[in-house]
C-alpha positions, -999 to 999 in steps of 0.1 A, spaced: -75 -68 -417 -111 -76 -399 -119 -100 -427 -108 -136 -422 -98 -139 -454 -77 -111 -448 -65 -125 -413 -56 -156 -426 -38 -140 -461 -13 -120 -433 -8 -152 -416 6 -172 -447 27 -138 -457 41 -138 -423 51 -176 -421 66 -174 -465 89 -143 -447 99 -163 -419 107 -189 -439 125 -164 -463 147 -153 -428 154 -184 -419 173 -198 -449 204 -178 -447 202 -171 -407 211 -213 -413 235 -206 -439 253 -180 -417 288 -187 -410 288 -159 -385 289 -180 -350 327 -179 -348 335 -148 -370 306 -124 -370 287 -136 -342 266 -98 -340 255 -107 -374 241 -141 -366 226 -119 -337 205 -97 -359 196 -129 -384 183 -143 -351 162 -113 -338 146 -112 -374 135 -146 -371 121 -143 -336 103 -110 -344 86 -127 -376 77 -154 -355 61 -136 -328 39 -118 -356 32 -149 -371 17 -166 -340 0 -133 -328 -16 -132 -359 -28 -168 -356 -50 -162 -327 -74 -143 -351 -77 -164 -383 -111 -192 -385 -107 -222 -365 -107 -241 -397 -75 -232 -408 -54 -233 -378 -42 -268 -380 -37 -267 -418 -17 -234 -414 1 -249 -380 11 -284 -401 18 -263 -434 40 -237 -417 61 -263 -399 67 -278 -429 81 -249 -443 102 -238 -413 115 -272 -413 128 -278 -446 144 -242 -442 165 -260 -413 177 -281 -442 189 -253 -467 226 -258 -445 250 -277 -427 253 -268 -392 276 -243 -387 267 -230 -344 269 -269 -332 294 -298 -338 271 -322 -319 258 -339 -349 295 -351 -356 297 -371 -321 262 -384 -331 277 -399 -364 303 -409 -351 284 -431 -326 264 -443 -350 292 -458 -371 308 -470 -339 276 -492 -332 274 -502 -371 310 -518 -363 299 -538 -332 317 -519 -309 297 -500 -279 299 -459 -284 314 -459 -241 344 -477 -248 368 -459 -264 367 -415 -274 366 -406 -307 408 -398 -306 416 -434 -301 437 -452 -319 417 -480 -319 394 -470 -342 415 -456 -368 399 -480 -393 370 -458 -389 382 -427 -399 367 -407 -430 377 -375 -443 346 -359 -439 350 -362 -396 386 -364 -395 400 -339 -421 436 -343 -434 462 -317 -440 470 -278 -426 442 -269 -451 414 -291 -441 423 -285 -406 423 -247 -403 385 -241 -394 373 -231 -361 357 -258 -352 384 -286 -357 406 -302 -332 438 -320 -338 441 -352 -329 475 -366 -341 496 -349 -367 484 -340 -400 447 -349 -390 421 -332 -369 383 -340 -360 350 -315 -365 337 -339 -335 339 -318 -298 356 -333 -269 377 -362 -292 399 -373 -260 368 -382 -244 340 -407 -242 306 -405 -254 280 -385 -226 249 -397 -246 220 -423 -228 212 -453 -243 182 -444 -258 200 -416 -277 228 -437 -288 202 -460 -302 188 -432 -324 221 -427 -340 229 -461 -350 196 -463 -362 197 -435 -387 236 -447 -395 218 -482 -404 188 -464 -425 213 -434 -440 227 -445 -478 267 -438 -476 281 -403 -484 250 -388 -470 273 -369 -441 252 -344 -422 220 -350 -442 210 -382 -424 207 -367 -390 191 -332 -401 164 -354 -419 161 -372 -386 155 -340 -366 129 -325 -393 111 -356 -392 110 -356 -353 100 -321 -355 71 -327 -372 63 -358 -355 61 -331 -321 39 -309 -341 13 -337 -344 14 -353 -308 10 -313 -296 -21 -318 -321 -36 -347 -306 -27 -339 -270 -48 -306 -275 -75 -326 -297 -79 -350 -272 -81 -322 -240 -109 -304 -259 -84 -277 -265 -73 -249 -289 -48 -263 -317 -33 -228 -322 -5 -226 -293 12 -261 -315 23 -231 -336 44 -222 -308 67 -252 -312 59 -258 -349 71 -222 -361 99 -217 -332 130 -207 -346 146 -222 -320 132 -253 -332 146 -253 -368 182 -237 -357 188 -265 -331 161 -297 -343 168 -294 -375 203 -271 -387 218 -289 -357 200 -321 -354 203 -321 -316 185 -353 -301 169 -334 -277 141 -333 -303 138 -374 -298 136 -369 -258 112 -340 -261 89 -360 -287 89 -385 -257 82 -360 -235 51 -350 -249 34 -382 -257 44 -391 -221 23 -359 -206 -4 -367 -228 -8 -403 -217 -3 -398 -175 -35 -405 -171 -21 -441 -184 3 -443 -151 26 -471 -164 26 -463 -199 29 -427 -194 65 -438 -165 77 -457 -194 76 -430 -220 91 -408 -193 120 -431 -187 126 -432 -224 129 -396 -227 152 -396 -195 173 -422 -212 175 -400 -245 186 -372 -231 183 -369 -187 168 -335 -187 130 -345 -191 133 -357 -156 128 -324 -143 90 -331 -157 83 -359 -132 71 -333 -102 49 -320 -132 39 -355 -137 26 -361 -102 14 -330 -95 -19 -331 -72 -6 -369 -63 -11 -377 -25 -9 -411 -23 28 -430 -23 15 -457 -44 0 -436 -72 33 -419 -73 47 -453 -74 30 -462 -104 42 -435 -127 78 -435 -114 84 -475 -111 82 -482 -144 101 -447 -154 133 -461 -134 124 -498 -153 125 -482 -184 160 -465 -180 177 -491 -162 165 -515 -194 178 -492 -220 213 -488 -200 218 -525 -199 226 -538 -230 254 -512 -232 262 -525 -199 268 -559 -210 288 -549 -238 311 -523 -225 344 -524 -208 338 -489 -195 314 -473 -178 284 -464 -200 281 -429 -177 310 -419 -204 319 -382 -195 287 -372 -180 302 -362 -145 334 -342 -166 309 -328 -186 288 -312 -151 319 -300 -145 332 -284 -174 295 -267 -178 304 -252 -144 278 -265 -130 297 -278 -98 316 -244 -96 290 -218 -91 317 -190 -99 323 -207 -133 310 -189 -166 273 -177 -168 260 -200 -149 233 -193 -123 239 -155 -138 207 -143 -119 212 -158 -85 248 -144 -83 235 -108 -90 227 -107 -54 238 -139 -39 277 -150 -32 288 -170 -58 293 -198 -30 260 -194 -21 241 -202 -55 241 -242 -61 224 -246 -25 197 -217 -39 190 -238 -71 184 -266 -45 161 -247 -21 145 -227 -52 140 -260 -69 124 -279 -38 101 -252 -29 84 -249 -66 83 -285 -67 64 -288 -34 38 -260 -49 32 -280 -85 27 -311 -58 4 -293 -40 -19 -266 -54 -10 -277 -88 -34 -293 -114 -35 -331 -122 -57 -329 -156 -31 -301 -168 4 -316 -157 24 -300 -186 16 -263 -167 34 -277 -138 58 -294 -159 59 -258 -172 69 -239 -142 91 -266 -124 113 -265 -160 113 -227 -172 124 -223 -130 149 -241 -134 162 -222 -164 158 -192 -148 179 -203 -119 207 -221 -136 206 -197 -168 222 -226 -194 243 -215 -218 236 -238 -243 201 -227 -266 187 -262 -276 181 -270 -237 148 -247 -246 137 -274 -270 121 -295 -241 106 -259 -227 91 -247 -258 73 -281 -264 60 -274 -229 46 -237 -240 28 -253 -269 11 -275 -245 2 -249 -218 -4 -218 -236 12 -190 -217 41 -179 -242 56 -155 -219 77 -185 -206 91 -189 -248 115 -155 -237 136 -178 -218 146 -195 -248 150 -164 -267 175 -157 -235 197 -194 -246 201 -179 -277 212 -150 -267 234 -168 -242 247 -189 -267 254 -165 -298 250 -133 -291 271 -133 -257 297 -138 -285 293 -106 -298 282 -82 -267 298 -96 -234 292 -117 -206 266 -92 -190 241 -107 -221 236 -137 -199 223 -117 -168 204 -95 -185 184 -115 -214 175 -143 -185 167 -111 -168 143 -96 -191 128 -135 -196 126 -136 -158 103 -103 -161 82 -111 -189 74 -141 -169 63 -121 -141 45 -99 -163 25 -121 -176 17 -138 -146 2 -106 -133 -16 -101 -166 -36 -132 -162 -39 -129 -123 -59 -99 -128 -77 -114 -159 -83 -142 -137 -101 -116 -109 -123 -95 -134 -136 -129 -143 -120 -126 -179 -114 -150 -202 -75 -151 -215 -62 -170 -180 -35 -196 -184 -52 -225 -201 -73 -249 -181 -93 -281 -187 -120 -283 -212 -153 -276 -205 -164 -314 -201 -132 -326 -181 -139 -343 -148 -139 -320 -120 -131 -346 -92 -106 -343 -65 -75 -360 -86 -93 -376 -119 -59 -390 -129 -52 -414 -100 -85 -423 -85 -83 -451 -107 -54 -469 -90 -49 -502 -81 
C-alpha cells in the first residue's frame, strides 16, 4: 500500500467502515440494559478510528482536507441515524428553549413545576404506566413522568448556552422533537472541523491532526447522538485560541465559551502562557470577565431566582466537594487519603499552570491549553464522556494524540463502568495517564536525536521573538 493511490483508497475504506460502526453503536439501546455491548460497539469505533487517522498521515497532501471535510460529514450524519439513547440532556435543552419561547427565563422555575403545566407535551412528559416505564423517566405527579434529568430542580446552564436553545426552539418547525438539537450539534461539529482548518492554514501547519476531532467518535456519540452544547463552547474555544494574538477579541470569545458551558476557563493559563506583564494579561482576561458578566445579565434582569440555577447542587452531587464520593479523583486516591485529594487537584493544578506560564509557548497556546486541560482530567477523572469534547478539539490543534486516551477513559467511565465495575475508572484513566507519559518520552528522545516527529511547533516563518503575541500591547 506504498502507492498513494493505494494509501488514500484504505483511507476512504477505513472512514465508509467507521461510518458503517457507527450507525447502530447510536442506535444501541444497550446503556441501561446491555451496557457491555455498547462497550464492544464503542471499542469498534475507536479502533476504526485510530486506523483511519494513522492511515491519514501517509496519503498526498492534496487530499487531506477533502478526505478530513468528507469524512466528518459522514461521521456526522451517522450521529443522526438515532435518538439519543446514553444522555437525557437534550431534553432539559428543549425544554429551556420552549421556556424562553414563552417569555419566561429558563432559572425561575424546574421543569416539575406546576407553573408551567401549560407547557407540557407528551413527547417530554409522557402519560400513563406505559409511557412511563423506561429507564430514563422520572415521575413527576401521578400518571405523568418526564425524560428530562433532575425535574425538581432548576436549570445549571450559562447564558450563552441557554441562548443556543431558544434559538434552535425559534428556528425548529413544530413536532421536530430531538431532531432540532442533533442538527444543531452536527452543524457545530462541522463548523469546528473548519475553524481547526483555518487555525492550522493560517499557522503554516499540517491540516491532517483536524481528523482527530472531525472523525472522533466521541464527537458524533456526544455532539451529535446527544447534542451536548459543549460542542457550541468548544467551537468558541477554538476560534478564541486561534485569534489570542487579537487580545480583546480573542477574551471575548473566551468569555463566550465560559458562558456556554464554564469549563473552557481552564484554557485561560493556556491563553497567557509566556505572558509577563500584568497588563497584557489584563487585556485578554478584562474583556473575557465583560463578556460573561454581559451574557449573565439579561437573565438577571428578568429572573426572580438566581440565574446560578443548580450549579453549586450539581458540584455536589458530581462529588466533586466529597473527595470519597464515586470515581472521582480515582487516580489520586490510589495512593493518597481520600481527604487528601481536592487540595492535590489544587496544588497539582497550580504547579502545571505556573510551568505553561513560564516555559510554555506563546505562538502555540493551545499545547499549553493542552496540558493544563488533559491534567486536569487526569486528576479529577470525570465521569461524564462529552467533558473530552473541549480536550479533543485541543489534540486536533496540537498534534500529540496520546492525550485523545483520556477521552477514550470518559467513555469508559461513563458506559462501560456499567458493565465491568468501579475499578474501570482507575484503571482506563490509568492506562490514559501512561500513554501520556509514553508519548511524552517518545518525542523527548525524538526531540534529542534531532528528529523530526516532536510535538508540533510553529511554522517555519513564525516570529521567533521573545513573546510575539503581546509585544504589541498598549
Amino acid at each position: 500500500m506504498d502507492h498513494p493511490r493505494a494509501r488514500t483508497l484504505l483511507t476512504v475504506l477505513l472512514l465508509a467502515a467507521l461510518t458503517a460502526v457507527l450507525v447502530p453503536a447510536v442506535r444501541e439501546e444497550g446503556y441501561f440494559a446491555d451496557p457491555a455491548r455498547l462497550t464492544w460497539w464503542y471499542a469498534a469505533a475507536w479502533t476504526l478510528f485510530g486506523a483511519a487517522a494513522w492511515s491519514l498521515r501517509r496519503v498526498p497532501e492534496r487530499y487531506v482536507v477533502p478526505l478530513v471535510l468528507a469524512g466528518a460529514l459522514a461521521v456526522c450524519a451517522a450521529g443522526l441515524a438515532g435518538p439519543p439513547l446514553t444522555s437525557t440532556d437534550s431534553f432539559r435543552y428543549a425544554w429551556d428553549g420552549r421556556v424562553q419561547a414563552a417569555g419566561i427565563s429558563p432559572y425561575d422555575h424546574a421543569p416539575a413545576d406546576p407553573a408551567l403545566r401549560a407547557l407540557r407535551d407528551d413527547w417530554l412528559f409522557p402519560r400513563g404506566a406505559a409511557a412511563c416505564a423506561g429507564p430514563d423517566r422520572v415521575g413527576i405527579e401521578p400518571g405523568v413522568c418526564t425524560r428530562i434529568n433532575r425535574p425538581a430542580v432548576h436549570t445549571v446552564y450559562p447564558p450563552v448556552a441557554e441562548g443556543y436553545f431558544g434559538l434552535v426552539h425559534a428556528l425548529s418547525p413544530a413536532g421536530v422533537r430531538h431532531k432540532a438539537l442533533q442538527t444543531g450539534g452536527a452543524l457545530l461539529a462541522l463548523a469546528v472541523t473548519g475553524a481547526l482548518l483555518l487555525v492550522q492554514r493560517r499557522r503554516g501547519a499540517r491540516p491532517r491532526t483536524a481528523a482527530y476531532w472531525a472523525w472522533c467518535p466521541a464527537v458524533v456519540v456526544e455532539a451529535v447522538n446527544n447534542a451536548h452544547v459543549d460542542v457550541l463552547a468548544v467551537l468558541l474555544s477554538v476560534a478564541a485560541l486561534g485569534v489570542v494574538r487579537g487580545r480583546a477579541l480573542g477574551g471575548a470569545l473566551f468569555g463566550l465559551a465560559i458562558a456556554a458551558k464554564l469549563l473552557p476557563a481552564v484554557l485561560l493559563p493556556g491563553a497567557l502562557a509566556g505572558v509577563r506583564r500584568w497588563r497584557d494579561a489584563a487585556a485578554l482576561l478584562l474583556p473575557a470577565a465583560a463578556v460573561v458578566g454581559l451574557a449573565y445579565l439579561p437573565y438577571v434582569l428578568a429572573s426572580r431566582a438566581s440565574v446560578f440555577g443548580y450549579l453549586g447542587g450539581y458540584a455536589e452531587e458530581e462529588g466533586y466537594e466529597d473527595p470519597g464520593a464515586g470515581g472521582r479523583y480515582a487516580l489520586l486516591r490510589l495512593v493518597l487519603p481520600d481527604s487528601w485529594s481536592v487540595p492535590a487537584v489544587a496544588v497539582g493544578m497550580l504547579a502545571v499552570t505556573a510551568y505553561v506560564w513560564r516555559r510554555g509557548d506563546p505562538r502555540q497556546p493551545w499545547s499549553a491549553a493542552l496540558l493544563v486541560t488533559g491534567t486536569a482530567f487526569l486528576l479529577m477523572t470525570p465521569g461524564y464522556s462529552w467533558y473530552a469534547l473541549l480536550l479533543i478539539a485541543l489534540v486536533a490543534l496540537d498534534g500529540r494524540a496520546e492525550w485523545l486516551g483520556v477521552a477514550v477513559a470518559g467513555a469508559a467511565a461513563y458506559v462501560s463502568v456499567r458493565a465491568l465495575g468501579g475499578a474501570t475508572i482507575p484503571v482506563a484513566y490509568g492506562l490514559a495517564g501512561a500513554a501520556v507519559l509514553v508519548g511524552w518520552v517518545l518525542r523527548r528522545r525524538a526531540a534529542a536525536r534531532g528528529g523530526r516527529g516532536v510535538a508540533p511547533g510553529p511554522p517555519p516563518h513564525a516570529p521567533r521573538s521573545g513573546q510575539p503575541m503581546w509585544n504589541g500591547s498598549p
